[in-house]
C-alpha positions in Angstrom: 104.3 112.9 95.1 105.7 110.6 97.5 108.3 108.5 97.8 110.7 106.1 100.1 112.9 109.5 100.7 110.0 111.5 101.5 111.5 113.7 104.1 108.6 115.8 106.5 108.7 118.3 109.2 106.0 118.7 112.1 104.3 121.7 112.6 103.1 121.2 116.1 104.9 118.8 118.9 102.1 115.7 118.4 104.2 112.8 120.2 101.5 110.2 118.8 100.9 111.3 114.9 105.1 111.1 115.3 105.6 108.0 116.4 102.9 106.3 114.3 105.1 107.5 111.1 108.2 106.2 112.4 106.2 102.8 113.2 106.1 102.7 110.0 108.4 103.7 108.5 110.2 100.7 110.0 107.9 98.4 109.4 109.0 99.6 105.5 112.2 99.4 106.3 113.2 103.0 105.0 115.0 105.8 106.8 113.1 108.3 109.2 110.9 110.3 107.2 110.4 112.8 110.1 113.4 115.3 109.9 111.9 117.8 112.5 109.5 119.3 114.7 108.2 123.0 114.8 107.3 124.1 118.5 107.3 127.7 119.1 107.6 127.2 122.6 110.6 125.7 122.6 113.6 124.4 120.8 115.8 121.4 121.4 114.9 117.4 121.1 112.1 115.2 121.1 112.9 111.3 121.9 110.6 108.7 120.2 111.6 104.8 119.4 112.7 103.5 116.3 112.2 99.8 116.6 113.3 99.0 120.0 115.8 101.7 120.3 115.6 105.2 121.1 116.3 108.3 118.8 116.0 111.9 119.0 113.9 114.7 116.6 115.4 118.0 116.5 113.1 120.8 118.0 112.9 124.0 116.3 111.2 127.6 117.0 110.3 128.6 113.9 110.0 126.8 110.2 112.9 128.7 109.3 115.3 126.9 111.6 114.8 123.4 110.1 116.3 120.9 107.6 115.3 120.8 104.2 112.3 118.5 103.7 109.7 117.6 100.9 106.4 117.7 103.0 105.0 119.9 105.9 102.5 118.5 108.6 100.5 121.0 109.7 99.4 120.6 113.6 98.7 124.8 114.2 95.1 125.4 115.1 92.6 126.6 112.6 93.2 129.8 114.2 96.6 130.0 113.0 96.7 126.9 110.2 97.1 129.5 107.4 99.8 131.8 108.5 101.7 128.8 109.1 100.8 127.2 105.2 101.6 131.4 104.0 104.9 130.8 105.4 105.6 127.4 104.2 105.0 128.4 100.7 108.0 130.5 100.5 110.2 127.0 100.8 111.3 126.2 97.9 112.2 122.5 99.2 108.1 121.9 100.1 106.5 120.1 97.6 103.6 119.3 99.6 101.5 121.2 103.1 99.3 119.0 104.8 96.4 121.1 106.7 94.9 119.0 109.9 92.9 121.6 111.2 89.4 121.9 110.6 86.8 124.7 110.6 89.4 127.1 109.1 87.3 130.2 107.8 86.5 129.8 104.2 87.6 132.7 103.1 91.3 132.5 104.1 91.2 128.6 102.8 90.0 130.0 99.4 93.1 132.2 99.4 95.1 129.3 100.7 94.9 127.5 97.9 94.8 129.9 95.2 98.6 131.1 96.6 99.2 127.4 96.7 98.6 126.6 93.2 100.0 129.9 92.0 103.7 128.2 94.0 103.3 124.8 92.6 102.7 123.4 96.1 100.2 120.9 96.9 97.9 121.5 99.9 96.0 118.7 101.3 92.8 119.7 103.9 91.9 122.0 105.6 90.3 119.0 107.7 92.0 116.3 106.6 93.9 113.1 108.3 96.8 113.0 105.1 97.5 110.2 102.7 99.4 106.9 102.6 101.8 106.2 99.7 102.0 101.9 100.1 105.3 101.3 101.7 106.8 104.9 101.4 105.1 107.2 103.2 102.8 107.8 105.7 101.1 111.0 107.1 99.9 110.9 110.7 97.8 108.9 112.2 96.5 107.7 108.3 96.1 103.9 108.5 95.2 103.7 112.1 96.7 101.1 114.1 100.1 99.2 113.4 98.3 96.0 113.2 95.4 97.6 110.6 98.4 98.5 108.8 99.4 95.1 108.1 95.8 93.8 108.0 95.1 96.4 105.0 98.8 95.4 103.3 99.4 98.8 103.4 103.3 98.6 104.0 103.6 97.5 100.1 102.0 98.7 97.2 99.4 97.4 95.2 97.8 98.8 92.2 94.7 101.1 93.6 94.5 104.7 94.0 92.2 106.2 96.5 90.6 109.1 97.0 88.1 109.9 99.7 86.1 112.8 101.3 85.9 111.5 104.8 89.1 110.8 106.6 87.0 108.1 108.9 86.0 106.1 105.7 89.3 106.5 104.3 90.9 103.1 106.7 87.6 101.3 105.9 88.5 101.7 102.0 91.3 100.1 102.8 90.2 97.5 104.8 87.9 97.0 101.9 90.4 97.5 99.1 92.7 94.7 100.7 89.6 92.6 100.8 88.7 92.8 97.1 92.3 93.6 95.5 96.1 93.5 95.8 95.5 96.6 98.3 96.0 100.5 97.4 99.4 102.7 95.7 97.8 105.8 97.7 95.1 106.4 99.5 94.5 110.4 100.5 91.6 112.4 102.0 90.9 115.6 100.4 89.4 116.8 103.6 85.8 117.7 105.1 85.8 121.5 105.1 83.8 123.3 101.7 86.4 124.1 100.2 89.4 122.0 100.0 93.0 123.3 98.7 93.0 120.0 96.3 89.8 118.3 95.1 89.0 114.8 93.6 90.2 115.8 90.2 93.1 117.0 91.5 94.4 113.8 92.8 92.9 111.3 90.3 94.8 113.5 87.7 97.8 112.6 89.4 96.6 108.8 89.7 96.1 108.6 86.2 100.1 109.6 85.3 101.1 106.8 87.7 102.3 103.7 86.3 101.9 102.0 89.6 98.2 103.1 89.6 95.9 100.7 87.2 92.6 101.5 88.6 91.0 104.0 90.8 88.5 104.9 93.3 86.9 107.6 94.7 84.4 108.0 98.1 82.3 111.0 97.9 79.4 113.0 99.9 76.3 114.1 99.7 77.1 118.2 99.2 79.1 120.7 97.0 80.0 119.9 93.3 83.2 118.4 93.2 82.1 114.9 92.5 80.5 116.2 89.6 84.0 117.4 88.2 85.1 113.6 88.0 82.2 112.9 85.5 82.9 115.7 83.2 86.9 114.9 83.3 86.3 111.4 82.3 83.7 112.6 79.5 86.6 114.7 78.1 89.4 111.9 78.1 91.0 113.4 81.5 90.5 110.0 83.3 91.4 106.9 81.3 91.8 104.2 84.2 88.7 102.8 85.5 87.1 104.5 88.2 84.5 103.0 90.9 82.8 105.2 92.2 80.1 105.9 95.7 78.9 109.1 97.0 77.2 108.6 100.5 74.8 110.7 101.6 71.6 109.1 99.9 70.0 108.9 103.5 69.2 112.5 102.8 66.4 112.1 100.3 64.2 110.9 103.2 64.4 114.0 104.8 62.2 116.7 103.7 64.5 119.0 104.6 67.9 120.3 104.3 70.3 117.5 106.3 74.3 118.3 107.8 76.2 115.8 108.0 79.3 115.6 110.3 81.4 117.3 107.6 81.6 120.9 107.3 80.8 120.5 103.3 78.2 117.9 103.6 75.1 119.8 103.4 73.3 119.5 100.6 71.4 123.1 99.1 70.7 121.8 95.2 69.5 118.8 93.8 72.9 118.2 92.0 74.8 118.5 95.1 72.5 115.6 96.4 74.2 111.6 97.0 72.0 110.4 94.3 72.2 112.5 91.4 76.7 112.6 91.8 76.0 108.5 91.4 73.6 109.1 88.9 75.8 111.9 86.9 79.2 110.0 87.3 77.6 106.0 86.2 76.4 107.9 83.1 79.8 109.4 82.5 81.3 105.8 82.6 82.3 105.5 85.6 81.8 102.1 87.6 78.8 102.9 90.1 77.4 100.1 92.5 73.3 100.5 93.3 74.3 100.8 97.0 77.2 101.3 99.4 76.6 97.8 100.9 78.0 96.7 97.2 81.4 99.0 97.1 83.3 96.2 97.7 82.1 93.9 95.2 82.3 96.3 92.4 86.0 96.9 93.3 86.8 93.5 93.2 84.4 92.9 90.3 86.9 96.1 88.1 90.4 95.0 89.5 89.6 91.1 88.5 88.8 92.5 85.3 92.4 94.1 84.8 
């Protein structure tokens, strides 16, 4: 999905999101991937630095005034996040709409991504930080810090594929990752709202047709069903590579009644959309399941050694 030519256009004049992504992209030594900016409000240039120089971003009014580019970042409020991803679908050049805004109404998120799928366009969120491609490409602020970049190895590739719920846990997988392995291929968060555009499946799918990709992970919740999708697409030969697997969430047993957690989607209203029956359902499915979260890491480095 993404690449060293990955071109993207802001939706929304962020100045730090912006310059993070140019960071890296020359700390990977590629091209710009940011082609332009969206600002209703105005039109003309935006200066940022590219190493120690300074360039210009083109400014634009409307999506419709811009270059041709691979991937949309979507800044526009949840008021207005959809219209925006509505009007980015009819780009035939968009392979990919990013969705930052959380606590979009579900309802217009469900149609979101049904119009998505029917375009062949990938949307990532509603509520989500983005992705990381190792080296290639970087949405927004994903990865933190320049110097957690490079602590997490994440301007080259390895050979894991991530996939995580929580856009906060998705740098500590990497931390953890590069602790325990050669470090992650891609790392993205499908987002914290209840209904996400692209689920776990969705993306492990795509990991699994990735030559780069030898074995994957995944970071669930407690909440919803989607976990549970993983288990039934390894039982039916879906997902070949290995997958380690950790829903969190298992605090919520102790509570003798219904629990929300800081995600929109983590609330838990069945047994099996309870932390402890997804680990329970996916380690019977084959999946590689530690007994707690506190031994993740080991189990990641206990699959990747075993390559």
């Amino acid at each position: 999905m993404f690449t060293v030519k990955t071109r993207a256009i802001l939706y929304g004049e962020h100045h730090d999101p912006l310059q993070r992504m140019l960071d890296y992209d020359y700390l990977c030594r590629r091209e710009p991937s940011v082609v332009a900016i969206v600002n209703p409000a105005r039109a003309g240039w935006h200066k940022v630095f590219w190493g120690k120089k300074e360039i210009v971003i083109p400014v634009y009014r409307s999506l419709g005034e811009t270059s041709e580019a691979e991937v949309l970042i979507n800044f526009a409020s949840a008021r207005s996040a959809v219209p925006v991803v509505m009007e980015g679908l009819g780009y035939k050049s968009l392979r990919c709409i990013v969705v930052v805004a959380e606590g979009v109404r579900e309802r217009e998120a469900r149609i979101m991504a049904v119009k998505a799928k029917e375009k062949g366009v990938m949307v990532i969120g509603p509520a989500t930080v983005g992705g990381l491609r190792a080296g290639a490409f970087r949405i927004g602020n994903t990865g933190g810090s320049i110097e957690n970049i490079v602590a997490a190895k994440l301007y080259r590739p390895g050979s894991v594929g991530l996939v995580s719920r929580s856009g906060g846990m998705l740098n500590e997988m990497f931390n953890i990752i590069a602790q325990e392995t050669d470090g992650v291929v891609e790392g993205v968060q499908i987002g914290g709202d209840r209904f996400p555009a692209t689920g776990f499946v969705d993306h492990l799918l795509r990991f699994e047709q990735d030559g780069a990709i030898k074995m994957q992970v995944c970071l669930g919740e407690v909440g919803g069903g989607d976990e549970v999708k993983i288990a039934e697409a390894i039982e039916a030969g879906q997902i070949k590579k290995p997958v380690v697997f950790w829903a969190i969430g298992t605090s919520a047993e102790v509570f003798s009644h219904e629990v929300q957690f800081g995600h929109a989607g983590a609330l838990k209203l069945t047994e099996d959309q309870s932390a402890r029956y997804k680990n329970k359902r996916l380690r019977e499915a084959g999946a590689f399941v530690p007994e707690s979260f506190n031994d993740f890491g080991k189990m990641i480095g206990a699959v990747y050694r075993s390559l």
